[in-house]
C-alpha positions as CSV (number, residue, x, y, z in Angstrom):
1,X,-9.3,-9.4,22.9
2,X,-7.2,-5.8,22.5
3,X,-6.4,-5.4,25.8
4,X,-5.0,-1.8,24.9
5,X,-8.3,-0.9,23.6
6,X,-9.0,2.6,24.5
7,X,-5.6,3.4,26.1
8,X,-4.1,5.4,22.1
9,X,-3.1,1.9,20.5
10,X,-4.6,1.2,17.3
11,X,-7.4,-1.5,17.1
12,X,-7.5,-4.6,14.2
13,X,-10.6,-1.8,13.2
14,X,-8.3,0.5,12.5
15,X,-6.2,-0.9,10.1
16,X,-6.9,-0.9,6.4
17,X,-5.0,-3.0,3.6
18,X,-5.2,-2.4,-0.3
19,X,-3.7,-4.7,-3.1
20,X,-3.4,-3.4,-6.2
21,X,-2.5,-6.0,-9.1
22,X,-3.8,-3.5,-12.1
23,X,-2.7,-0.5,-13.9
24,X,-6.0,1.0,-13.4
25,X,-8.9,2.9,-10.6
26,X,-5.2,5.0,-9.1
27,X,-8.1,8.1,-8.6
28,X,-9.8,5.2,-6.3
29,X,-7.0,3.8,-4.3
30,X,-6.4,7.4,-3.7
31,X,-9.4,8.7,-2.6
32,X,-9.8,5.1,-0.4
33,X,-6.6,6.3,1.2
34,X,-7.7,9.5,1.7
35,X,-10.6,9.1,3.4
36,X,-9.3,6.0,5.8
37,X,-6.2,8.7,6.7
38,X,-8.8,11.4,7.4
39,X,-10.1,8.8,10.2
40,X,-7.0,7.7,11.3
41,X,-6.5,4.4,10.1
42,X,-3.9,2.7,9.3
43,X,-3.8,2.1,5.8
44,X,-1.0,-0.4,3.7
45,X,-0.6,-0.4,0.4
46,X,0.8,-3.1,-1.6
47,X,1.1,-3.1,-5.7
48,X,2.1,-6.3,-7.6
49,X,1.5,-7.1,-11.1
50,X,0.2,-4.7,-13.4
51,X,-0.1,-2.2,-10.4
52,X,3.6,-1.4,-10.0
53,X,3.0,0.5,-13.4
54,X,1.0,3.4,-11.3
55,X,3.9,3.8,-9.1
56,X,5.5,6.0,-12.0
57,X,1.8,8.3,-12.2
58,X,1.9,11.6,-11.4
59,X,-0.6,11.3,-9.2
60,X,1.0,8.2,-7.0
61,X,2.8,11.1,-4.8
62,X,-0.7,11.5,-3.4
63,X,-0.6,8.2,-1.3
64,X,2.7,9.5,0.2
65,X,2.7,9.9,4.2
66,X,-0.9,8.6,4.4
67,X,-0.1,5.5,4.1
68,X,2.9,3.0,4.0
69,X,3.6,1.7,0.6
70,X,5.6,-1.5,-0.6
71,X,5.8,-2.7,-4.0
72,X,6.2,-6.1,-5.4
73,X,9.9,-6.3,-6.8
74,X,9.7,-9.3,-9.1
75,X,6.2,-7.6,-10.8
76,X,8.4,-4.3,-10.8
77,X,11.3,-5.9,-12.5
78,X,9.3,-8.1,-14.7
79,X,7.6,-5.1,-16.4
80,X,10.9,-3.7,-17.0
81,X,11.3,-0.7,-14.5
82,X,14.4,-2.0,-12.8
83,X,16.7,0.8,-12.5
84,X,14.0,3.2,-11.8
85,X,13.1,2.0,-7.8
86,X,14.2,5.6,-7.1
87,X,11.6,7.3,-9.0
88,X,8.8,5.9,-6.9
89,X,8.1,8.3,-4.2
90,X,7.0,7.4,-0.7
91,X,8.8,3.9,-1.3
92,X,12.2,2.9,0.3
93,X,14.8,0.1,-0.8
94,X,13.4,-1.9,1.4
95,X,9.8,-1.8,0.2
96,X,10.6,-2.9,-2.7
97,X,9.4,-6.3,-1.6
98,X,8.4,-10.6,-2.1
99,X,4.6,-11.4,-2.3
100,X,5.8,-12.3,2.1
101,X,5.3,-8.7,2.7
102,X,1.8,-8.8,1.1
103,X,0.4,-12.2,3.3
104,X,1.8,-10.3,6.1
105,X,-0.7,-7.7,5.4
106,X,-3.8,-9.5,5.3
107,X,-2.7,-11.8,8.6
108,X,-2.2,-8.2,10.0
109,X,-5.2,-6.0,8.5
110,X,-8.8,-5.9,9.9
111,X,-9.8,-4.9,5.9
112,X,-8.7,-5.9,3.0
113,X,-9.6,-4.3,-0.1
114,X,-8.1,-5.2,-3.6
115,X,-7.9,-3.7,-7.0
């Protein structure tokens, strides 16, 4: 039981968690994202495999600051984009992370939704 329920502190309900393993549906992660930010949710992102390849759209600047982003480094390596970590937007050094980072999020995430 949230014994801070009520008193400002996000609930388990109000977290939201997206994998995203394929180069494809970007215009859906983004609107997902949208619409959990517009209700105050908390809303993690992690892309691995194929996915890392969005984090070089045009478009992937649209999930910054509405939701915190990490990216699978071995996937981002192994599809040759090392050397280009700072051309992702919205994604520190550190976020550039082991598949750890992404069984954190679904121990931590009330929802899990993957792509």
């Amino acid at each position: 039981m949230n014994r801070n329920f009520g008193k400002g502190e996000k609930t388990m309900a109000d977290t939201l968690g997206i994998l995203v393993n394929t180069d494809k549906y970007l215009n859906y992660v983004i609107n997902l994202t949208h619409a959990a930010h517009k209700k105050e949710k908390d809303v993690r992102i992690f892309f691995t495999g194929k996915g890392v390849l969005l984090t070089l759209k045009p478009d992937f600047k649209k999930l910054v600051g509405k939701a915190k982003l990490a990216v699978c480094d071995v996937s981002f390596r192994s599809h040759g984009l090392h050397g280009r970590e700072d051309e992702v937007p919205g994604v520190g050094f550190k976020d550039f992370a082991t598949q750890a980072k992404n069984a954190e999020m679904v121990a931590e995430m009330d929802r899990y939704v993957v792509f």
